[in-house]
C-alpha positions as CSV (number, residue, x, y, z in Angstrom):
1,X,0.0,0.0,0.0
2,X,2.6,2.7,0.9
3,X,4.8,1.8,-2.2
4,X,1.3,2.3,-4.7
5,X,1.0,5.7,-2.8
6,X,4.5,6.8,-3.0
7,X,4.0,5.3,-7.0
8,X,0.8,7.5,-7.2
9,X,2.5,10.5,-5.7
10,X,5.1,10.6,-8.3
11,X,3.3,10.2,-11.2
12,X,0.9,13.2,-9.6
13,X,3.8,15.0,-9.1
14,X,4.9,14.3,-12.7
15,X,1.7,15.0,-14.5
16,X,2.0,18.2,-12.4
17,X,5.4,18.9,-14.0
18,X,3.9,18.2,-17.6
19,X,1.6,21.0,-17.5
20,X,3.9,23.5,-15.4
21,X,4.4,26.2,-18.2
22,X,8.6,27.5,-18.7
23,X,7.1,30.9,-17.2
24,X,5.3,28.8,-14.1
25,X,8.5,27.3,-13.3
26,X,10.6,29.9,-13.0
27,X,8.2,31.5,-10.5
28,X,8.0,28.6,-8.3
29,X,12.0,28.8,-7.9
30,X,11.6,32.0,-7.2
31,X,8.6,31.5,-4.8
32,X,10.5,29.0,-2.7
33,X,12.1,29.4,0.6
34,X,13.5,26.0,1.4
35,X,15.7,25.5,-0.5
36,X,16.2,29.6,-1.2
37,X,16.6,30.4,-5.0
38,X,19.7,31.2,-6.6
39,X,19.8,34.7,-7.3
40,X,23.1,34.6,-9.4
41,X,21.0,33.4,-12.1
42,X,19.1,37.0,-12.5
43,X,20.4,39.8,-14.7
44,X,21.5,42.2,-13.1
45,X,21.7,45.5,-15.2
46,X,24.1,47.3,-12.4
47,X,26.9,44.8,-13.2
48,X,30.0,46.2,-13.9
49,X,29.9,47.7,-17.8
50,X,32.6,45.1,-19.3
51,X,30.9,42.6,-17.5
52,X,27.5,43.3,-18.9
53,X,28.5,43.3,-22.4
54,X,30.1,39.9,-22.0
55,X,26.5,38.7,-22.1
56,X,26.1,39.0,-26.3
57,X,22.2,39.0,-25.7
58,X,22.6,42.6,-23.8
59,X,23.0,45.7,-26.0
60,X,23.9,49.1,-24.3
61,X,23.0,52.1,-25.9
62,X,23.9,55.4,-24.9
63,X,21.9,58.2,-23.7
64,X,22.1,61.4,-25.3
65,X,22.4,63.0,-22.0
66,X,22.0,62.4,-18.5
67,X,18.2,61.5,-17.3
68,X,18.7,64.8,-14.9
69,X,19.4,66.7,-17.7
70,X,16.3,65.6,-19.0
71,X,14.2,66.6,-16.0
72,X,15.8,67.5,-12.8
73,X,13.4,65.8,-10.8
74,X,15.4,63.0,-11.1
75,X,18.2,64.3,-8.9
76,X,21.1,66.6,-9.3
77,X,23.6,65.0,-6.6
78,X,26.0,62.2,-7.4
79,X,26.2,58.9,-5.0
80,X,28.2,56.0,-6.4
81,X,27.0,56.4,-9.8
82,X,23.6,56.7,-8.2
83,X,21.2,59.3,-10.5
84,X,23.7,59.7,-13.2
85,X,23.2,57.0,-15.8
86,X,23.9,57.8,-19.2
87,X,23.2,54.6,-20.3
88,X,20.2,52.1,-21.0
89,X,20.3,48.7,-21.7
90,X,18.2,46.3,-24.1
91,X,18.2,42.4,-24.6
92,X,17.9,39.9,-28.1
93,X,15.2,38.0,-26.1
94,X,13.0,40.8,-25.2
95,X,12.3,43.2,-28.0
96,X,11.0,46.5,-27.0
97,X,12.6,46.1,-23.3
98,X,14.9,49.4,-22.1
99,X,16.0,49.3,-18.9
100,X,18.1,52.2,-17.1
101,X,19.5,51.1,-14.1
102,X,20.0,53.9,-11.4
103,X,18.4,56.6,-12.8
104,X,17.2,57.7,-9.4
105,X,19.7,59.8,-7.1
106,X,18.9,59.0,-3.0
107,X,16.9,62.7,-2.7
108,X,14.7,62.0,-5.7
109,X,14.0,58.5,-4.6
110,X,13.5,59.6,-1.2
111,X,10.9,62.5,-2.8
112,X,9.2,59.8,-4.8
113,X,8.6,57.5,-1.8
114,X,7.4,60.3,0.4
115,X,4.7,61.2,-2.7
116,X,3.9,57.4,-3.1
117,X,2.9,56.8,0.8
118,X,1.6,60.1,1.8
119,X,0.4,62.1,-1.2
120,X,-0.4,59.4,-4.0
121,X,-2.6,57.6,-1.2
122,X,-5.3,60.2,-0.8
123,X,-8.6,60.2,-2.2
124,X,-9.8,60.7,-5.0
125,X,-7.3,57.9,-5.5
126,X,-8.4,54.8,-4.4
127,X,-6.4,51.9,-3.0
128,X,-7.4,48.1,-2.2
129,X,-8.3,49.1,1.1
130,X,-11.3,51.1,-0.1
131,X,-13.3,48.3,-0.6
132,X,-13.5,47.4,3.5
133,X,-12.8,50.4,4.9
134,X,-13.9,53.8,5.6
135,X,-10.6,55.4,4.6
136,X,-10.4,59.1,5.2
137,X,-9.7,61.5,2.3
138,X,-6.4,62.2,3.9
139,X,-5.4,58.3,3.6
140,X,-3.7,56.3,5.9
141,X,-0.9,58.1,6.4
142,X,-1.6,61.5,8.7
143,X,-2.6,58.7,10.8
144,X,-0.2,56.8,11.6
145,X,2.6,60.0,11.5
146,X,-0.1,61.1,14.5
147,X,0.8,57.8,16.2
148,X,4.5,57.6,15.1
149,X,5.2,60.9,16.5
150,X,3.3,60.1,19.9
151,X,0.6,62.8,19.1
152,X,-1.7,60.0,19.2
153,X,-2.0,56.6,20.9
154,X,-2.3,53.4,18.6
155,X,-5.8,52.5,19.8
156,X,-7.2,55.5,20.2
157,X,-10.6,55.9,18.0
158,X,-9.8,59.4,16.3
159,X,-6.8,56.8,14.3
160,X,-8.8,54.1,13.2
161,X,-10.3,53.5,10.7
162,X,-13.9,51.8,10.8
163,X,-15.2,49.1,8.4
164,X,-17.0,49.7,5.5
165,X,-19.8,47.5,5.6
166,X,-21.5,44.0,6.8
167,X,-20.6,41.2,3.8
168,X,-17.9,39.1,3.7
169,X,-16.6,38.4,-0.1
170,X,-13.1,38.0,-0.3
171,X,-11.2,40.6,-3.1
172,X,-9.1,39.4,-5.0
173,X,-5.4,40.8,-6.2
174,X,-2.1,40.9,-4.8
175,X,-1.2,38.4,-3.2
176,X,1.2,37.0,-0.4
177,X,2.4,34.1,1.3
178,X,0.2,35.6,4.3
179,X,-2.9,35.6,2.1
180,X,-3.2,31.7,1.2
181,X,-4.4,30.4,4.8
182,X,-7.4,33.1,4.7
183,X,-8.5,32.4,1.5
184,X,-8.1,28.5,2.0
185,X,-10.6,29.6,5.2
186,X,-12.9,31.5,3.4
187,X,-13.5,28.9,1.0
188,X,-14.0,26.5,3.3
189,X,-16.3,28.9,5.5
190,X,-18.5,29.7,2.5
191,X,-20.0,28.6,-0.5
192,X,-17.9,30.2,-3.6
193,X,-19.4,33.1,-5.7
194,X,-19.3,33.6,-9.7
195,X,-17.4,36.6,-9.7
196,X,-16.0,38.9,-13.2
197,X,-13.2,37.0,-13.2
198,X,-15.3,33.8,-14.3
199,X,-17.5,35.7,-16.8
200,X,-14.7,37.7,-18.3
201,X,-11.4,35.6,-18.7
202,X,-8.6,36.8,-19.5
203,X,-6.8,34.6,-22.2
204,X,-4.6,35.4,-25.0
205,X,-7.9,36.0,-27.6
206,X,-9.8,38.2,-24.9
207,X,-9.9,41.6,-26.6
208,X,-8.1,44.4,-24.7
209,X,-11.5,46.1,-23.2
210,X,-13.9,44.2,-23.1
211,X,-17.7,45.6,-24.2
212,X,-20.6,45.2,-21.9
213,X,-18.4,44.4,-19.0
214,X,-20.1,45.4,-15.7
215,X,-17.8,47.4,-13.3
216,X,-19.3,45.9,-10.2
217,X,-17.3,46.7,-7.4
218,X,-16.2,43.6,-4.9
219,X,-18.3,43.5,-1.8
220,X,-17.1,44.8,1.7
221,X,-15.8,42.2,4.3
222,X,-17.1,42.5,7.9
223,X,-14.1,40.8,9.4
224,X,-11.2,42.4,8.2
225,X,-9.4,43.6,11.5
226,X,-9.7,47.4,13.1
227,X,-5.9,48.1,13.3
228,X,-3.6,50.6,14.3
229,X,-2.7,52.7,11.2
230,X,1.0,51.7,11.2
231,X,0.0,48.4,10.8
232,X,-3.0,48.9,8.0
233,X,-1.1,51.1,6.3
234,X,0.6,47.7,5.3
235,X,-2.0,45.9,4.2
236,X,-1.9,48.5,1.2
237,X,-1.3,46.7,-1.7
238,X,-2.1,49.8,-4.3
239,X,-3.3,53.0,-5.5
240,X,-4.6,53.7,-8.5
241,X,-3.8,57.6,-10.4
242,X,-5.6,59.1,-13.4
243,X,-8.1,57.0,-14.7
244,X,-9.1,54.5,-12.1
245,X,-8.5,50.9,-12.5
246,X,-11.3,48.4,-12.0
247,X,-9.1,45.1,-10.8
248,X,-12.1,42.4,-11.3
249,X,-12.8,43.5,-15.0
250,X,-8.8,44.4,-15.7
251,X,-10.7,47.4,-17.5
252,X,-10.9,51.4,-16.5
253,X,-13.3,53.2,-15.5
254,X,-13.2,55.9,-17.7
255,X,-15.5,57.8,-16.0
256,X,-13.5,57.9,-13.3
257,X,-10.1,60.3,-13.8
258,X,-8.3,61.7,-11.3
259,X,-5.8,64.7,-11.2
260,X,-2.3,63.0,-12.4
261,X,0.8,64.3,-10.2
262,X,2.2,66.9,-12.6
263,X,6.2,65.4,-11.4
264,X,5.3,62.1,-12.9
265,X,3.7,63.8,-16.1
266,X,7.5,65.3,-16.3
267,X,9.1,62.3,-15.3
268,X,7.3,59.6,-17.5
269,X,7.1,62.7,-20.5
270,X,10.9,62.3,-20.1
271,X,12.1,59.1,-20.4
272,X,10.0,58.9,-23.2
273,X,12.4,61.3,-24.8
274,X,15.3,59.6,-23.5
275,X,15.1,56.5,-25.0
276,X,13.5,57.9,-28.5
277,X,15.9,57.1,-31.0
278,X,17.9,54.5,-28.5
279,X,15.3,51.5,-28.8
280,X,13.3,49.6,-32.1
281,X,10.2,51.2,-31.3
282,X,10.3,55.1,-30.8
283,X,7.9,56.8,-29.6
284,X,7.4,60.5,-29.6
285,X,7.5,62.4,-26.4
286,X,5.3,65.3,-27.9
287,X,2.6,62.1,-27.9
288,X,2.6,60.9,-24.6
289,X,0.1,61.1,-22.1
290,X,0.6,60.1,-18.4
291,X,-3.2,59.5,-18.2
292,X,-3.1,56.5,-15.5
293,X,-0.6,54.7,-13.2
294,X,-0.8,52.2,-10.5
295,X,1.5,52.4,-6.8
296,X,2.3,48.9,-5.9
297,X,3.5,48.3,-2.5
298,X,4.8,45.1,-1.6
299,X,6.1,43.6,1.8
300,X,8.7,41.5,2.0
301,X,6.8,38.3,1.3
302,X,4.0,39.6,-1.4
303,X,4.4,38.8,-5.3
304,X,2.5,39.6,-8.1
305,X,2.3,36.6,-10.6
306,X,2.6,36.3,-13.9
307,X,0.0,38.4,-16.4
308,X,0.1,40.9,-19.3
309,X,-1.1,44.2,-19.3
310,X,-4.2,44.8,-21.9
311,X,-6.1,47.2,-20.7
312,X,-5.1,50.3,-22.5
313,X,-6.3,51.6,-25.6
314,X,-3.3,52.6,-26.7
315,X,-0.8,49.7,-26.7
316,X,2.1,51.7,-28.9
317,X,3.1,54.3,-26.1
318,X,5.6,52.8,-23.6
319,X,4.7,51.7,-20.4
320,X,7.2,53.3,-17.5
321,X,8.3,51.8,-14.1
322,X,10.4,53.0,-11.2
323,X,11.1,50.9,-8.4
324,X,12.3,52.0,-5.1
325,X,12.8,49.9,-1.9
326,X,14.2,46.5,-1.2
327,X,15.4,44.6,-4.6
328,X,12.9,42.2,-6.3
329,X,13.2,39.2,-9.4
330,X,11.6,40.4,-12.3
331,X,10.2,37.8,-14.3
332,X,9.9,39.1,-18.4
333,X,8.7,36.4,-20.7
334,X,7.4,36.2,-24.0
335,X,3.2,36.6,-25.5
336,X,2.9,33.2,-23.8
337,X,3.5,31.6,-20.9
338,X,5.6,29.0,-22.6
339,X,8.8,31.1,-23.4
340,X,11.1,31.0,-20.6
341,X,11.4,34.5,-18.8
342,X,14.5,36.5,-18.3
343,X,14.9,37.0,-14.3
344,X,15.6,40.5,-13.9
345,X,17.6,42.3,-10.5
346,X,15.3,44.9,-10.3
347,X,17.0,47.3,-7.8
348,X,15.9,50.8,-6.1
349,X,16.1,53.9,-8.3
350,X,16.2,51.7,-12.0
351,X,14.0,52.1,-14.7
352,X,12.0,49.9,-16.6
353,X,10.6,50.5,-19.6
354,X,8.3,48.4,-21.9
355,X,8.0,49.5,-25.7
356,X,6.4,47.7,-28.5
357,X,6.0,43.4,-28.6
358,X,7.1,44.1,-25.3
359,X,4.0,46.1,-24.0
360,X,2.4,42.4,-24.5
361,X,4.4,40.1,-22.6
362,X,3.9,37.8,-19.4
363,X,6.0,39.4,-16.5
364,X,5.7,39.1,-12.6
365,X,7.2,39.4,-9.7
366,X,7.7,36.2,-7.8
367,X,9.8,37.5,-5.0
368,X,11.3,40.3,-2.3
369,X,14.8,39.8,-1.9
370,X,15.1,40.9,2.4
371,X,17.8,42.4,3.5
372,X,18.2,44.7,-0.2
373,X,17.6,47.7,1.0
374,X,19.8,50.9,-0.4
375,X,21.7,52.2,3.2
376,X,20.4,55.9,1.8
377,X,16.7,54.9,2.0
378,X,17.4,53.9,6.1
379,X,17.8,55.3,8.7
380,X,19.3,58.5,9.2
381,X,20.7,61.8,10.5
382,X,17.0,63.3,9.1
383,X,14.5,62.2,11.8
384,X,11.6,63.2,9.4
385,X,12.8,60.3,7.2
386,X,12.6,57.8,9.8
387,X,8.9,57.2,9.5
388,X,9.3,56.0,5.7
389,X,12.7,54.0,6.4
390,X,10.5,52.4,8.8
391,X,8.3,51.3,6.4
392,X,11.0,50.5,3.5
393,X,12.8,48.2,5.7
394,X,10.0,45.4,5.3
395,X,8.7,46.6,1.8
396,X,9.5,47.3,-1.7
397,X,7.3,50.2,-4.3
398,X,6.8,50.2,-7.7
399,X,5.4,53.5,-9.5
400,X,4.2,52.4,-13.2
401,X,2.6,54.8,-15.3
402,X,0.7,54.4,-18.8
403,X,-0.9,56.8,-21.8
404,X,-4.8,54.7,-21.8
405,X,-5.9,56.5,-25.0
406,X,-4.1,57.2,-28.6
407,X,-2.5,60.5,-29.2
408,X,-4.6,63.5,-30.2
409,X,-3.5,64.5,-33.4
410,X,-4.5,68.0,-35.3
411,X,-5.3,69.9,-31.8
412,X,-3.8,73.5,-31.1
């Protein structure tokens, strides 16, 4: 008997394999913590330059000036090469890809993570949390500096924030190794629900925006916990700028548009001009739009796996990411899950861009890499940092931004 179960368990465990996509495996290596995956294996873009170009599948190309230069947003001081690149890199595998590592100095990137927690997270951007909670138009954040700087006490009332309502549907989207035991509960505690994600799958022949689609919002839990706003604040997984994103659907509402941050309009607008005539599929900065952009905040255990991004109308403008915080794997594949991904060091202050056959490729995130964060972005002589390099020292933000619709051509 135990030799027909072992028997059985193997051939499970090898149909399993069988059906495992290239781009599944890779993100279960990088998913698993005993044994830990081998980060030598990723590309890392911050390699020394003669060591880079010993890889024939990366191509550097050279900027025509400094990112600063630019837009000065993106920092004037120099720190190790920090916020001065001058070059960008792109890769045989992954056409349309430019990456520019360190493009961020440590002010800037500090700016950018004090916009992303505090200012981005106000209303009338919304974040996950919306759905269950009563989140003030302020966000999260006033609340817990009140705490953080004793002005408040973590339990009292004025700091926390109520739940929304008296249903209990479990929302979907980012996930975490944290997540799995509640939603193994839920399902077990209730009878599933057809939810958008059943009626509108998203497969390789699903068109981009789908008609008809209802934007029906997911329903409010009643047992999510009342915590202390240092501790909600990490149960953020994202905020949504410009037109707001409906997550069920993978559709915007485009009824819904929010003021974008007029620094991100400059700093998307240019790296669109940097990288004009260095990659295969220019793109003219005079054309682009930062109409919408999602804030991803992971802790040190979250991922987002693998998907494509189809939601905007206009797929020929590039796509722009910054990343600041601990250092992630970047999974890029290919238009399907069966083309083995690149894994990608993806460190604080680079800049990721995706142009062309690119803007429709399978990528994810399968993992955190602890103990990655930049000494600049912790602790320091500047006690009104210390809140944020708090926070950062568990966690990791991405900043993406997007032009939804085509260029306006003809208008004055």
């Amino acid at each position: 008997m135990e030799r027909q179960a072992e028997r059985n368990r193997e051939m499970a465990a090898a149909k399993r394999s069988d059906t495992r996509t290239p781009f599944r495996e890779a993100e279960l290596q990088y998913l698993s913590r005993h044994p830990p995956p081998d980060y030598s294996q990723a590309l890392d873009f911050r390699k020394p330059h003669e060591e880079l170009v010993e890889d024939p599948k990366v191509k550097p190309v050279h900027l025509q000036k400094p990112l600063n230069e630019f837009c000065p947003l993106f920092g004037s001081e120099d720190y190790q090469g920090v916020g001065k690149s001058r070059y960008a890199f792109l890769h045989e595998d992954h056409p349309g890809l430019i990456y520019i590592p360190a493009g961020f100095t440590p002010a800037a990137q500090r700016t950018l993570v004090k916009a992303c927690l505090k200012d981005y997270s106000r209303h009338p951007n919304k974040s996950n949390l919306d759905t269950h909670y009563t989140v003030p138009d302020s966000g999260l954040w006033d609340l817990h500096e009140d705490v953080f700087y004793d002005k408040r006490e973590a339990d009292d009332p004025a700091v926390l924030v109520p739940r929304k309502a008296t249903t209990d549907v479990h929302a979907g989207g980012y996930g975490s190794d944290d997540d799995d035991e509640e939603e193994e509960n839920n399902k077990k505690s209730k009878k599933s629900k057809i939810s958008i994600r059943t009626l509108v799958p998203i497969t390789d022949d699903t068109p981009s925006v789908p008609d008809n689609v209802p934007k029906t919002d997911p329903e409010p839990s009643a047992h999510v916990p009342i915590l202390p706003p240092g501790q909600l604040v990490r149960k953020m997984r994202w905020i949504t700028l410009g037109y707001q994103y409906h997550w069920p659907s993978k559709t915007y509402h485009f009824d819904q548009n929010a003021p974008f941050p007029p620094e991100l309009c400059e700093l998307s607008k240019a790296v669109v001009e940097a990288i004009h005539e260095v990659g295969s599929y220019p793109y003219a900065s005079e054309d682009f739009v930062a109409e919408a952009g999602v804030v991803n905040y992971y802790q040190l255990k979250d991922r987002l796996m693998g998907h494509v991004d189809r939601s905007e109308l206009n797929k020929d403008a590039p796509l722009v990411s910054f990343s600041f915080g601990h250092s992630c794997i970047y999974l890029l594949g290919g238009s399907t899950r069966e083309k083995p991904p690149t894994p990608v060091l993806l460190q604080s202050g680079d800049i990721l861009v995706m142009t062309g056959p690119c803007r429709a490729a399978f990528h994810g995130v399968p993992r955190i890499i602890e103990g990655t964060l930049p000494a600049y972005l912790q602790k320091s002589q500047d006690p009104d940092w210390d809140i944020y390099a708090e926070y950062l020292a568990e966690a990791r933000i991405n900043l993406n931004i997007r032009q939804v619709y085509p260029p306006k051509k003809g208008e004055t």
